[in-house]
mmCIF file as Biopython writes it, N, C-alpha, C and O atoms, coordinates in Angstrom:
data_model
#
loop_
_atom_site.group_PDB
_atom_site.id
_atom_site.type_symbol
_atom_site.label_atom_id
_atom_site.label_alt_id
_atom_site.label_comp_id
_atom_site.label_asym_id
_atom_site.label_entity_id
_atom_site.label_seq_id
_atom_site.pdbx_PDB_ins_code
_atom_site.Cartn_x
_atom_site.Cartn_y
_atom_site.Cartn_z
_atom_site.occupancy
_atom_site.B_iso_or_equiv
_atom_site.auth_seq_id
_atom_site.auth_asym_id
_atom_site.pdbx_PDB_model_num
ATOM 1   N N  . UNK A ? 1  ? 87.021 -4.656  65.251 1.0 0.0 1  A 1 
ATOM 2   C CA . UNK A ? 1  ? 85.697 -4.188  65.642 1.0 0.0 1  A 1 
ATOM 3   C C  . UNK A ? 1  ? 85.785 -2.732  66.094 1.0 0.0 1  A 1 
ATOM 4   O O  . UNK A ? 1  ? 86.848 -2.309  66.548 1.0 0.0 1  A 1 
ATOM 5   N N  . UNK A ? 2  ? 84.727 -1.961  65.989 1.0 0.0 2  A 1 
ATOM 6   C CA . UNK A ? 2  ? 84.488 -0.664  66.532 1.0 0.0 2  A 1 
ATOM 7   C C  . UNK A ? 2  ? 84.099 -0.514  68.179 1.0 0.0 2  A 1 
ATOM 8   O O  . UNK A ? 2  ? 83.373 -1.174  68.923 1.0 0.0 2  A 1 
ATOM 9   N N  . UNK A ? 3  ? 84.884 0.598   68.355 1.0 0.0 3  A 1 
ATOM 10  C CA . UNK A ? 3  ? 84.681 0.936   69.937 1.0 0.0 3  A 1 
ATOM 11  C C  . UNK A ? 3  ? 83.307 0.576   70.446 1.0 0.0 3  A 1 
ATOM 12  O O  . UNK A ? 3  ? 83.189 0.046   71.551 1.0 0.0 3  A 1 
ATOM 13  N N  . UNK A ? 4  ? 82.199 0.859   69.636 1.0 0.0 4  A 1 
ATOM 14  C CA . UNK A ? 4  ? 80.790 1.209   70.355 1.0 0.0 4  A 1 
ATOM 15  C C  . UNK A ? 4  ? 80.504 -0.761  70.053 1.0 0.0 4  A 1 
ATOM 16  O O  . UNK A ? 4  ? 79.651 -1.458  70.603 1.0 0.0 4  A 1 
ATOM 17  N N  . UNK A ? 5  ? 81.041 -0.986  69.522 1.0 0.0 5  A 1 
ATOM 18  C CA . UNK A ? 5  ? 80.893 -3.145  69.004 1.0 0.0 5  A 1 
ATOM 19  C C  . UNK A ? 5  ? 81.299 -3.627  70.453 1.0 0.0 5  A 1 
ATOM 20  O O  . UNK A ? 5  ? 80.708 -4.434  71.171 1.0 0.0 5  A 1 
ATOM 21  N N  . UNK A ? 6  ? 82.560 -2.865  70.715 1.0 0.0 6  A 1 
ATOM 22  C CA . UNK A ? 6  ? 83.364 -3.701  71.761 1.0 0.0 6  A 1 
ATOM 23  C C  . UNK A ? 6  ? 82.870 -3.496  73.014 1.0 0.0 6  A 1 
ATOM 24  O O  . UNK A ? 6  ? 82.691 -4.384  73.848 1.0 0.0 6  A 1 
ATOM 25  N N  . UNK A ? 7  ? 82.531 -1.716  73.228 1.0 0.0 7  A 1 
ATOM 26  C CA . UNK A ? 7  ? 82.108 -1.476  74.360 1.0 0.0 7  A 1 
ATOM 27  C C  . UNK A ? 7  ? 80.585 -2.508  74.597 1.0 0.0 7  A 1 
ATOM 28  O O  . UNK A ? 7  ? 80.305 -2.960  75.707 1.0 0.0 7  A 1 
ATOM 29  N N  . UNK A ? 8  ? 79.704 -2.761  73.337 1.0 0.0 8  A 1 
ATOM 30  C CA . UNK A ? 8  ? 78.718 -3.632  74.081 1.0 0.0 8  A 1 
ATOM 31  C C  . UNK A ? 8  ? 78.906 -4.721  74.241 1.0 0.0 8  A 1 
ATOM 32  O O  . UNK A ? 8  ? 78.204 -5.512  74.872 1.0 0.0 8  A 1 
ATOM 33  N N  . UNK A ? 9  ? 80.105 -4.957  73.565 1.0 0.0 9  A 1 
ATOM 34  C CA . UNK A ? 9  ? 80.315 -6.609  74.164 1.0 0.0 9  A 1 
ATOM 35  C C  . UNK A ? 9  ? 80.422 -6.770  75.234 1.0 0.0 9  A 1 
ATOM 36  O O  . UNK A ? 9  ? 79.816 -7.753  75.660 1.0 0.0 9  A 1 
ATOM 37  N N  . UNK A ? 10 ? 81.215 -5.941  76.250 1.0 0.0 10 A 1 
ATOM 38  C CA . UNK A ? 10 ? 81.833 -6.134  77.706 1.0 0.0 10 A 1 
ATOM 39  C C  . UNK A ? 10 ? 80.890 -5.497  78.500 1.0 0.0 10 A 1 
ATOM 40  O O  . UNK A ? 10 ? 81.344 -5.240  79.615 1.0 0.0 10 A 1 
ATOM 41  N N  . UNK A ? 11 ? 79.710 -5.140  78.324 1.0 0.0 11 A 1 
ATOM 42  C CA . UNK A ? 11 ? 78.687 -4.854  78.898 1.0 0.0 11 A 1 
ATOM 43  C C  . UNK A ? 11 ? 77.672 -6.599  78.693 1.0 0.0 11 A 1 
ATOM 44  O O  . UNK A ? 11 ? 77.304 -7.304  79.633 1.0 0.0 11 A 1 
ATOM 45  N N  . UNK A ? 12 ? 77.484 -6.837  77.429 1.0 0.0 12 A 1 
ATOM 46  C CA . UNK A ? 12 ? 76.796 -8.278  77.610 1.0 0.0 12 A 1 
ATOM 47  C C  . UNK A ? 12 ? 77.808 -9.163  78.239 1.0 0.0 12 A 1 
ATOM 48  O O  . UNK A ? 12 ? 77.294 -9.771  79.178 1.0 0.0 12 A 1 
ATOM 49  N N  . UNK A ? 13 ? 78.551 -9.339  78.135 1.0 0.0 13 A 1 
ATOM 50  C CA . UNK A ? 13 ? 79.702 -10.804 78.792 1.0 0.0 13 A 1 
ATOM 51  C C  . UNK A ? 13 ? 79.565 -10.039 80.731 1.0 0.0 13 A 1 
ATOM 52  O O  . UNK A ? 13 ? 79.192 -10.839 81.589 1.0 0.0 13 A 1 
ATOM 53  N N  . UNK A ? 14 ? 79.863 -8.690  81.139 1.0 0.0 14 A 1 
ATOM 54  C CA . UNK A ? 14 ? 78.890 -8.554  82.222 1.0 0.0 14 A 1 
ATOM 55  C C  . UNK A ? 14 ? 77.713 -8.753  82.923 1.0 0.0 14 A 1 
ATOM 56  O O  . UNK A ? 14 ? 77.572 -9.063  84.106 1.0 0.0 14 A 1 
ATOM 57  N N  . UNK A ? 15 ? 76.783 -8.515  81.965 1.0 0.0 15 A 1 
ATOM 58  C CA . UNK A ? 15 ? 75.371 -8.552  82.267 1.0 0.0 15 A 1 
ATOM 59  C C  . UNK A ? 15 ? 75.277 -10.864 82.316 1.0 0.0 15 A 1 
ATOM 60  O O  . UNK A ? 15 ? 74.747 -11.648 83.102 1.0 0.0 15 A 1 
ATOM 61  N N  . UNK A ? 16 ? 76.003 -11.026 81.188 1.0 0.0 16 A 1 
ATOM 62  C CA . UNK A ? 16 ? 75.784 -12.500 81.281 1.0 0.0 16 A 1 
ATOM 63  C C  . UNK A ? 16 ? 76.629 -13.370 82.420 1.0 0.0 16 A 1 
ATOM 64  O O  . UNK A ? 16 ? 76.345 -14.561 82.545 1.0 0.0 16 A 1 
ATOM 65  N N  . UNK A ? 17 ? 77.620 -12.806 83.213 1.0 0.0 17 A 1 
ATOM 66  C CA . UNK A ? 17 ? 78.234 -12.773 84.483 1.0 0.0 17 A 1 
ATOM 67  C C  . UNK A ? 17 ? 77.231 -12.790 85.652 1.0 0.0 17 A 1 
ATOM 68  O O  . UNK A ? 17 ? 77.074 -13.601 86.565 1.0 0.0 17 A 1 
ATOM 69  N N  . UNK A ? 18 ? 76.699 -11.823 85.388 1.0 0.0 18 A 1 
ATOM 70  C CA . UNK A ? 18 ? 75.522 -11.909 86.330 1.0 0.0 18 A 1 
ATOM 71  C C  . UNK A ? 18 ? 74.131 -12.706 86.232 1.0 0.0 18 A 1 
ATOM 72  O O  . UNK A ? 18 ? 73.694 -13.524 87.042 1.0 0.0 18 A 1 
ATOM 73  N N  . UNK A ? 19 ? 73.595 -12.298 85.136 1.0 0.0 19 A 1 
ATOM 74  C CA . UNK A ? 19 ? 72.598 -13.486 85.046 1.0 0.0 19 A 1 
ATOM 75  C C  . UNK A ? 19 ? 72.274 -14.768 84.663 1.0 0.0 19 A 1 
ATOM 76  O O  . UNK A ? 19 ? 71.316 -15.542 84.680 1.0 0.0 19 A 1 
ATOM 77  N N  . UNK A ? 20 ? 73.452 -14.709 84.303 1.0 0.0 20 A 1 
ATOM 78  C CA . UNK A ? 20 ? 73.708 -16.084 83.356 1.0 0.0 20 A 1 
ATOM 79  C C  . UNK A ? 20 ? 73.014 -16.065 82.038 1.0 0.0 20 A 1 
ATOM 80  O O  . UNK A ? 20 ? 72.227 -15.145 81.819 1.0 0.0 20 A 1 
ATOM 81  N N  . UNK A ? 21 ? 73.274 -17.216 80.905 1.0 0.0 21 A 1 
ATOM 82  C CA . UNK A ? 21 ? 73.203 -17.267 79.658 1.0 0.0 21 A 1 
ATOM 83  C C  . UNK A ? 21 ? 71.599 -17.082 79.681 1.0 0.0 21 A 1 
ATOM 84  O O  . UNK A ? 21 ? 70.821 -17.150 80.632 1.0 0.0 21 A 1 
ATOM 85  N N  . UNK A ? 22 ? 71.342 -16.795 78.157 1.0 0.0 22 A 1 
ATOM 86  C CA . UNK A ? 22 ? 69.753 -16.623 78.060 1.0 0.0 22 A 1 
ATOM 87  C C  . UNK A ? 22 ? 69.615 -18.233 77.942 1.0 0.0 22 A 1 
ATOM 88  O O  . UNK A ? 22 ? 70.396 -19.137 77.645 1.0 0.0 22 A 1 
ATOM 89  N N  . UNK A ? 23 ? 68.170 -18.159 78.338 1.0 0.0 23 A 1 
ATOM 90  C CA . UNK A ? 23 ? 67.548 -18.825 78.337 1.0 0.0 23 A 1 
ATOM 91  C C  . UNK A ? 23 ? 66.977 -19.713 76.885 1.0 0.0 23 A 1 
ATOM 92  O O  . UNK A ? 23 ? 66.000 -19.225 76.317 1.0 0.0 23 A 1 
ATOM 93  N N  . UNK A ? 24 ? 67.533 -20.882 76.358 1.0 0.0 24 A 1 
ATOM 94  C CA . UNK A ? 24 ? 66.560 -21.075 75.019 1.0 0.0 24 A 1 
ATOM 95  C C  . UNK A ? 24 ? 65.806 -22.276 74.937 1.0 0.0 24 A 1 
ATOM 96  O O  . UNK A ? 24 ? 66.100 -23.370 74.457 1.0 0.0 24 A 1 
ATOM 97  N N  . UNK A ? 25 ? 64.652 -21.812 75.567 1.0 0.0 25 A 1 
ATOM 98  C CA . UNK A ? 25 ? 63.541 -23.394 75.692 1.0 0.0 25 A 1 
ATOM 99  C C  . UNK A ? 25 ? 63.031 -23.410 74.476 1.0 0.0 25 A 1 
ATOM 100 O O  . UNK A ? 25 ? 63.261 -22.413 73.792 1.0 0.0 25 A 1 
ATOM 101 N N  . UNK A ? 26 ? 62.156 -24.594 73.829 1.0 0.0 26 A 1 
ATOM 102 C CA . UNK A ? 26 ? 61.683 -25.347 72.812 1.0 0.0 26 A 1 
ATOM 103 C C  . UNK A ? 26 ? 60.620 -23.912 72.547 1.0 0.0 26 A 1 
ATOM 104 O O  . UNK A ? 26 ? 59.704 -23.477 73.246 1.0 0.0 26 A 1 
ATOM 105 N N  . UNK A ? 27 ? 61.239 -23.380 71.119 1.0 0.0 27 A 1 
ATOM 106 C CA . UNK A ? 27 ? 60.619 -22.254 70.716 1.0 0.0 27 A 1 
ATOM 107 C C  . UNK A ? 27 ? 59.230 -22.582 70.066 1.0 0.0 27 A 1 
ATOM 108 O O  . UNK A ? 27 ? 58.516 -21.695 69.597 1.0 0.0 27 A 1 
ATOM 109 N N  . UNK A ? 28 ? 58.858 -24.041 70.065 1.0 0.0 28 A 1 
ATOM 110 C CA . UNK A ? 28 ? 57.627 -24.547 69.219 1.0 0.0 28 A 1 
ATOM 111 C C  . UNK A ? 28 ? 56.382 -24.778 70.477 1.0 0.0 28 A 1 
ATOM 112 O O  . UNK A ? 28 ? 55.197 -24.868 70.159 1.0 0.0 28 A 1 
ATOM 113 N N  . UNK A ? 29 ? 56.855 -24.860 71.958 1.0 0.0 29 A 1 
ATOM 114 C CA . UNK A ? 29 ? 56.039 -25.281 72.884 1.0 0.0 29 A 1 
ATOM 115 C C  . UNK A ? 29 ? 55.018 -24.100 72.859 1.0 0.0 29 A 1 
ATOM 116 O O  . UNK A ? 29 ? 55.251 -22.918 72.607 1.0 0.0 29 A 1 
ATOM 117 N N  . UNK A ? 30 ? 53.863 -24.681 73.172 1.0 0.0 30 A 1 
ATOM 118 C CA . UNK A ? 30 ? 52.750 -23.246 73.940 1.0 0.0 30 A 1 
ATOM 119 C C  . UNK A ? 30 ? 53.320 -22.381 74.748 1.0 0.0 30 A 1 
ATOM 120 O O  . UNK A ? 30 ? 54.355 -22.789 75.275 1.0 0.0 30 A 1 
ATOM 121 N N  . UNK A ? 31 ? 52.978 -21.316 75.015 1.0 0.0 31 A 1 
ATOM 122 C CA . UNK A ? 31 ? 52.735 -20.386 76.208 1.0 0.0 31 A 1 
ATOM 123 C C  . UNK A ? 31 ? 51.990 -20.438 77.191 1.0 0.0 31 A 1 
ATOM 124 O O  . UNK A ? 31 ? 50.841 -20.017 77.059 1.0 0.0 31 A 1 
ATOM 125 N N  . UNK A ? 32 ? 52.396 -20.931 78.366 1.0 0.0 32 A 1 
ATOM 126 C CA . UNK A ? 32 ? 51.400 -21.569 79.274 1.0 0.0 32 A 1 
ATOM 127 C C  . UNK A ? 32 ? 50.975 -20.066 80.083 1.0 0.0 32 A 1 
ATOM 128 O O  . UNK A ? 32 ? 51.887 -19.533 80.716 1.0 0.0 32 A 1 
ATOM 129 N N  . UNK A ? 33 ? 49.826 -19.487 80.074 1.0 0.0 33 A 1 
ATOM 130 C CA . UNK A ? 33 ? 49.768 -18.821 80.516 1.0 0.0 33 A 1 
ATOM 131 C C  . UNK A ? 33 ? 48.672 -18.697 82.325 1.0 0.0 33 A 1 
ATOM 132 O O  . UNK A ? 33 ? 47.784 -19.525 82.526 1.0 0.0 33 A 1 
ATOM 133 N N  . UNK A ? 34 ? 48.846 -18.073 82.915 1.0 0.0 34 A 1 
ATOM 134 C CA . UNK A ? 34 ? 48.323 -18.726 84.265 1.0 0.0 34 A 1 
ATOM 135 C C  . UNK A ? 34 ? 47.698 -17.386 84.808 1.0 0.0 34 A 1 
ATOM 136 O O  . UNK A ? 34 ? 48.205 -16.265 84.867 1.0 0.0 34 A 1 
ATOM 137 N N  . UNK A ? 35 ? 46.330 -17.868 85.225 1.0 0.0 35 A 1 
ATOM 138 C CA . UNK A ? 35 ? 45.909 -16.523 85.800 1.0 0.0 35 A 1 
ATOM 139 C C  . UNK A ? 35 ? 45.818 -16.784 87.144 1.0 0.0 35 A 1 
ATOM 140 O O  . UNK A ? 35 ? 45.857 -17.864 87.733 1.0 0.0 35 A 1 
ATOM 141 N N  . UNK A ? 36 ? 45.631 -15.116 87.762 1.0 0.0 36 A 1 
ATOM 142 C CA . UNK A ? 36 ? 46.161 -14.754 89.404 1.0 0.0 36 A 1 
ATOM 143 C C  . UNK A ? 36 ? 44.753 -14.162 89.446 1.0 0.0 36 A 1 
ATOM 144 O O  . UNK A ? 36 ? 43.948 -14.036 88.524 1.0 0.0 36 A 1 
ATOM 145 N N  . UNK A ? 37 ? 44.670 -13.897 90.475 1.0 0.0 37 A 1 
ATOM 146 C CA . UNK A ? 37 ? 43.277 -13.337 91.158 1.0 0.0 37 A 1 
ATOM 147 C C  . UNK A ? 37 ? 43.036 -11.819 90.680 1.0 0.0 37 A 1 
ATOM 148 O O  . UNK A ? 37 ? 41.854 -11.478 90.648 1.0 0.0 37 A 1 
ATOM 149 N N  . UNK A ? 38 ? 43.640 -11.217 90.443 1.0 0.0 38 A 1 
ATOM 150 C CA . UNK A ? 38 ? 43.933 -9.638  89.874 1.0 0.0 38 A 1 
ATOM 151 C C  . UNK A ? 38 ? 42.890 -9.819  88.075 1.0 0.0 38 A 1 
ATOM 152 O O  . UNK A ? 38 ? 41.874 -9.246  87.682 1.0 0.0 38 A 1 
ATOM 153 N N  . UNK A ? 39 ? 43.635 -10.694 87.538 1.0 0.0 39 A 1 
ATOM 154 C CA . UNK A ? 39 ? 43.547 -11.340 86.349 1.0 0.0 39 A 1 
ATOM 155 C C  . UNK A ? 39 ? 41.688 -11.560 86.162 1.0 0.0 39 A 1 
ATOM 156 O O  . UNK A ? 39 ? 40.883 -11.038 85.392 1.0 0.0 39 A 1 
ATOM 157 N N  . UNK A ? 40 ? 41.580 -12.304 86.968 1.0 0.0 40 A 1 
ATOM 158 C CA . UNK A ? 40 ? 40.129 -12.955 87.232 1.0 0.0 40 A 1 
ATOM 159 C C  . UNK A ? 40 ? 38.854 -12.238 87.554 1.0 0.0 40 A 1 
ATOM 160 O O  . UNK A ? 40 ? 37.678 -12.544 87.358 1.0 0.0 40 A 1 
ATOM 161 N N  . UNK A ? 41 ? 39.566 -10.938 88.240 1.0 0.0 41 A 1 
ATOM 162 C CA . UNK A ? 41 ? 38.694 -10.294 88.850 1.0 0.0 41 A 1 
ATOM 163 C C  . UNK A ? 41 ? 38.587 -9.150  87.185 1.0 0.0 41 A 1 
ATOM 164 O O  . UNK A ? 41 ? 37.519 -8.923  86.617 1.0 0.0 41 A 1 
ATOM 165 N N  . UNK A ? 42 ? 39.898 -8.627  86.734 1.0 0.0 42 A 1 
ATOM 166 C CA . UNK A ? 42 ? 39.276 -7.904  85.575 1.0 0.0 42 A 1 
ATOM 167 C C  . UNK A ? 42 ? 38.292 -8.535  84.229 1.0 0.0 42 A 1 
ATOM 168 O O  . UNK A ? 42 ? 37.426 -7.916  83.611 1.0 0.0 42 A 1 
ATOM 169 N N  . UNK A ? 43 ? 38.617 -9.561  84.077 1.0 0.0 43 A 1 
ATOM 170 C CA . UNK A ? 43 ? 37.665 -10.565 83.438 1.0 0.0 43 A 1 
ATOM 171 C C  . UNK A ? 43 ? 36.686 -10.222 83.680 1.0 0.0 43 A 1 
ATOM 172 O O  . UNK A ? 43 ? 36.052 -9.692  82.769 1.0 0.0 43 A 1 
ATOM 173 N N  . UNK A ? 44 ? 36.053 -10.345 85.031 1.0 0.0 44 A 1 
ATOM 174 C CA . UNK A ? 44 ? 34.729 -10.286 85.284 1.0 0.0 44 A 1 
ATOM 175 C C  . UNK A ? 44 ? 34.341 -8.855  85.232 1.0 0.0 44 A 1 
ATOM 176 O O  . UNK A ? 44 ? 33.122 -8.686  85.244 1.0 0.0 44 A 1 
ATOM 177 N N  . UNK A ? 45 ? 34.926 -7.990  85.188 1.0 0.0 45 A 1 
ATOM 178 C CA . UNK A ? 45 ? 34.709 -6.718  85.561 1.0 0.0 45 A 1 
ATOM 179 C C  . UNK A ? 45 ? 34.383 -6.430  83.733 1.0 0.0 45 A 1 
ATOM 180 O O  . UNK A ? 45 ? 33.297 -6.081  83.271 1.0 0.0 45 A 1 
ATOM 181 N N  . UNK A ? 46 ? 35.464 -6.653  83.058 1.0 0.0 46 A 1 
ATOM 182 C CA . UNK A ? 46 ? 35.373 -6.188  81.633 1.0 0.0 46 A 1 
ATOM 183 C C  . UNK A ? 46 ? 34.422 -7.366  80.887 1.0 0.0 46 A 1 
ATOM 184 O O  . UNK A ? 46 ? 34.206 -7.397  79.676 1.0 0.0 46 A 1 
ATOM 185 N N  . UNK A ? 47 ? 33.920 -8.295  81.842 1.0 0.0 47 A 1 
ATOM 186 C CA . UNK A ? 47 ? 32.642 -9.350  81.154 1.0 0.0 47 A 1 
ATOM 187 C C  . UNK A ? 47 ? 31.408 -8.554  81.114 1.0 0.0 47 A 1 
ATOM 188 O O  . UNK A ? 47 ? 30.581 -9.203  80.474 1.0 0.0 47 A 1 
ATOM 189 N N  . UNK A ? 48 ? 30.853 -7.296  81.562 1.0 0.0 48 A 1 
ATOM 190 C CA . UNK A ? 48 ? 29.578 -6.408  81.279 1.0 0.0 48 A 1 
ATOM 191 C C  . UNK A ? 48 ? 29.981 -5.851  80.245 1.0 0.0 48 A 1 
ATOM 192 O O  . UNK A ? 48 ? 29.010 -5.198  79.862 1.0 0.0 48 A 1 
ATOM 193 N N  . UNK A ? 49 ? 31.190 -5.624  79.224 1.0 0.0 49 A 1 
ATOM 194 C CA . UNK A ? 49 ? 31.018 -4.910  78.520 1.0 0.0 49 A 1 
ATOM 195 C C  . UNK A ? 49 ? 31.402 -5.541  77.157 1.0 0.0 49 A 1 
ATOM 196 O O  . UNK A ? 49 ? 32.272 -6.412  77.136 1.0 0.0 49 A 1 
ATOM 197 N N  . UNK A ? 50 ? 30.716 -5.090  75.881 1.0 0.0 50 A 1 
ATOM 198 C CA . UNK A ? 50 ? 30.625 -5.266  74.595 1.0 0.0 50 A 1 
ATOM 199 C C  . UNK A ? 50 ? 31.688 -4.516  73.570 1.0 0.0 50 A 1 
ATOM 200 O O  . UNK A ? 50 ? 31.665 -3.293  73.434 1.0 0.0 50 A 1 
ATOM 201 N N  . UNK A ? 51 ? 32.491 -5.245  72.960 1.0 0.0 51 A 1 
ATOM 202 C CA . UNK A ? 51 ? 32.974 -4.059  71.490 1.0 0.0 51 A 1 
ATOM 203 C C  . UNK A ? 51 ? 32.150 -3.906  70.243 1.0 0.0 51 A 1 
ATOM 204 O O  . UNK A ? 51 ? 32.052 -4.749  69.351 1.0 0.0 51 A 1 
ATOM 205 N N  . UNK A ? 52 ? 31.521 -2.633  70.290 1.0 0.0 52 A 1 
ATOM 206 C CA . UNK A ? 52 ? 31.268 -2.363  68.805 1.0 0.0 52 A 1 
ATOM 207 C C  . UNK A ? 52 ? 31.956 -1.650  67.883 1.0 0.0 52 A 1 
ATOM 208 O O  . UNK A ? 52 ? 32.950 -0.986  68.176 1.0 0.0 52 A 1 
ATOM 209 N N  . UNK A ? 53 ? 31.404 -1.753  66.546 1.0 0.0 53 A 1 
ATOM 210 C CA . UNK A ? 53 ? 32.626 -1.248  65.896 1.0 0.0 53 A 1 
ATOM 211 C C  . UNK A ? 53 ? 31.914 -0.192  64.788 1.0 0.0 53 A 1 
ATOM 212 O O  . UNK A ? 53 ? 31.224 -0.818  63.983 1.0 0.0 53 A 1 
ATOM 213 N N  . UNK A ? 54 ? 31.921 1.057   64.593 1.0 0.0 54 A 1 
ATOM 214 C CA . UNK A ? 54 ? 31.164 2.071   64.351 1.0 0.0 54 A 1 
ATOM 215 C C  . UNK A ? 54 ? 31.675 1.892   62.665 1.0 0.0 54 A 1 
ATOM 216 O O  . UNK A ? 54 ? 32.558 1.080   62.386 1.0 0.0 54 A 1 
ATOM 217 N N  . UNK A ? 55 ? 30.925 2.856   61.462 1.0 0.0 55 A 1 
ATOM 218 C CA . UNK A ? 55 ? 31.215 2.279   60.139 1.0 0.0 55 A 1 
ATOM 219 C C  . UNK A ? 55 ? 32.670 2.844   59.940 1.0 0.0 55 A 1 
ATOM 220 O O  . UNK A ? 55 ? 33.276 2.371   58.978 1.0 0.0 55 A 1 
ATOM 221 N N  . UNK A ? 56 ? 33.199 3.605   60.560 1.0 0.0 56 A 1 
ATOM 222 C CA . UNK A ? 56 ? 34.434 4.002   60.182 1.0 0.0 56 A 1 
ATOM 223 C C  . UNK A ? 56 ? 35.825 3.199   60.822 1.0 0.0 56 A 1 
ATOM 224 O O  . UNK A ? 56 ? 37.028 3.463   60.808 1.0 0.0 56 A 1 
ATOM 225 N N  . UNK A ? 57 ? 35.028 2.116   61.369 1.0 0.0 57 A 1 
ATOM 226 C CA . UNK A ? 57 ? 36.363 1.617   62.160 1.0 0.0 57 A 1 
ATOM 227 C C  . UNK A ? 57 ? 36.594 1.233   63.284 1.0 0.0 57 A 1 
ATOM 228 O O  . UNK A ? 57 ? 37.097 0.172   63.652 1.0 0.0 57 A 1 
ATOM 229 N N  . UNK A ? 58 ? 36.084 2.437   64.097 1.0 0.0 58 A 1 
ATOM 230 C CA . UNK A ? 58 ? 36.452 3.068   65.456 1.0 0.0 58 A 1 
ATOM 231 C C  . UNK A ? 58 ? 35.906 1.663   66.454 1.0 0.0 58 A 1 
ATOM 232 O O  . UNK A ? 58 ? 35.247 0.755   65.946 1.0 0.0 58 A 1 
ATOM 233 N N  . UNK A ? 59 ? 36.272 1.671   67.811 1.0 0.0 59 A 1 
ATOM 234 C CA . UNK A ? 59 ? 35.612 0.333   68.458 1.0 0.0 59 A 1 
ATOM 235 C C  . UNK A ? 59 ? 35.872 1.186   69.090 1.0 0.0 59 A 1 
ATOM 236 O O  . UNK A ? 59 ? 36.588 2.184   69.013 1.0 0.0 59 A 1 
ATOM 237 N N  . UNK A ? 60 ? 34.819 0.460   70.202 1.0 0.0 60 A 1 
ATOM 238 C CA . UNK A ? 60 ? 34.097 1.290   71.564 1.0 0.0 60 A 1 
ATOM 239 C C  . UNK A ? 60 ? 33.242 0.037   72.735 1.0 0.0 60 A 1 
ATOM 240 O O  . UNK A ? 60 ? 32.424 -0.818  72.398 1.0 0.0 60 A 1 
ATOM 241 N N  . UNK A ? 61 ? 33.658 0.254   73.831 1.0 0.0 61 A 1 
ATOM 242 C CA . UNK A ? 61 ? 33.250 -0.889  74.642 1.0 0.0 61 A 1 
ATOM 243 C C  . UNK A ? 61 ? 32.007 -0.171  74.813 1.0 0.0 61 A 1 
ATOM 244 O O  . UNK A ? 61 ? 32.085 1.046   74.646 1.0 0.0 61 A 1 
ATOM 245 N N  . UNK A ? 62 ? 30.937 -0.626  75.094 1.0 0.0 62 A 1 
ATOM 246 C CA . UNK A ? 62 ? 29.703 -0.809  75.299 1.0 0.0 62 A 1 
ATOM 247 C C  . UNK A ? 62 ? 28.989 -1.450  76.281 1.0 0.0 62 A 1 
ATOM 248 O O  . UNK A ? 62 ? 28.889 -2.674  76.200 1.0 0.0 62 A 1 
ATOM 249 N N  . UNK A ? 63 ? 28.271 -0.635  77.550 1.0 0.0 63 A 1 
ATOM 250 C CA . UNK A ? 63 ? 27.728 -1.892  78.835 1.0 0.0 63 A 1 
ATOM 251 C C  . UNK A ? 63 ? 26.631 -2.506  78.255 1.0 0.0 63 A 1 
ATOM 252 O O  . UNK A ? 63 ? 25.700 -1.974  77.650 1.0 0.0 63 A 1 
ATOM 253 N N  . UNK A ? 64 ? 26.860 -3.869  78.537 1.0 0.0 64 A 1 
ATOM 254 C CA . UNK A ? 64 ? 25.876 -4.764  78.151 1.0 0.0 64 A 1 
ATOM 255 C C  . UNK A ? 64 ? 24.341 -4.463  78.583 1.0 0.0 64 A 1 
ATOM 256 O O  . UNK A ? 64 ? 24.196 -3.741  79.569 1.0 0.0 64 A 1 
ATOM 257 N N  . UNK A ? 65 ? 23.533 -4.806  78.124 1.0 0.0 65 A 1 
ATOM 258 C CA . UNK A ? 65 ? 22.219 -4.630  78.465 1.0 0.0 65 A 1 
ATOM 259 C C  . UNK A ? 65 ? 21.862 -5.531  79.681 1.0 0.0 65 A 1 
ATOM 260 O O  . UNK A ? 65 ? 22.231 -6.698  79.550 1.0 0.0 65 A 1 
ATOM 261 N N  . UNK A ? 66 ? 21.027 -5.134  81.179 1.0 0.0 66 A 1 
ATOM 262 C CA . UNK A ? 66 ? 21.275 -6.491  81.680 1.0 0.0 66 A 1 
ATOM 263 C C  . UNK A ? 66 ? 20.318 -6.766  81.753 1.0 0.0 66 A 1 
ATOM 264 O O  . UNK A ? 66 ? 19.593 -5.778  81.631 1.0 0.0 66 A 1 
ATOM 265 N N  . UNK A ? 67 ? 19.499 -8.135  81.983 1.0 0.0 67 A 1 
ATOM 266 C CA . UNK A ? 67 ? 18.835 -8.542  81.290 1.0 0.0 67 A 1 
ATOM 267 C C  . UNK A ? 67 ? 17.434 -8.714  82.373 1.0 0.0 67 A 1 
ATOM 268 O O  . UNK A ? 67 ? 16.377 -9.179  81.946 1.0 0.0 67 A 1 
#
C-alpha cells in the first residue's frame, strides 16, 4: 500500500479507537424524524408564505393574502 493508504488507515483505526465502529442500522427502516420547538415555531412562521414560480423558473416566497 501507499504512504497516503496507510497513513489513513491509522488515522481511521484511531478515530475508530475512540468512537467506536460505525454504526449500521437496518438501511430499509424510515427516518424518524422529530420536531423541537425551534422547528415548530419556523413552520409557523414560514406557514404565511407561498412559492411561486415565475415563467422562467425562478421561485419566490410570497406573503399570503390574509384573509
Amino acid at each position: 500500500m501507499g504512504h497516503a493508504l496507510d497513513s489513513f488507515m491509522r488515522v481511521t483505526d484511531r478515530l475508530r479507537f475512540w468512537f467506536g465502529p460505525a454504526t449500521r442500522g437496518d438501511i430499509d427502516a424510515p427516518v424518524v424524524h422529530k420536531h423541537d420547538d425551534f422547528e415548530t415555531a419556523s413552520e409557523e412562521d414560514l406557514g404565511h408564505f407561498v412559492v411561486e414560480t415565475d415563467d422562467q423558473g425562478h421561485h419566490y416566497g410570497v406573503r399570503k393574502e390574509s384573509a
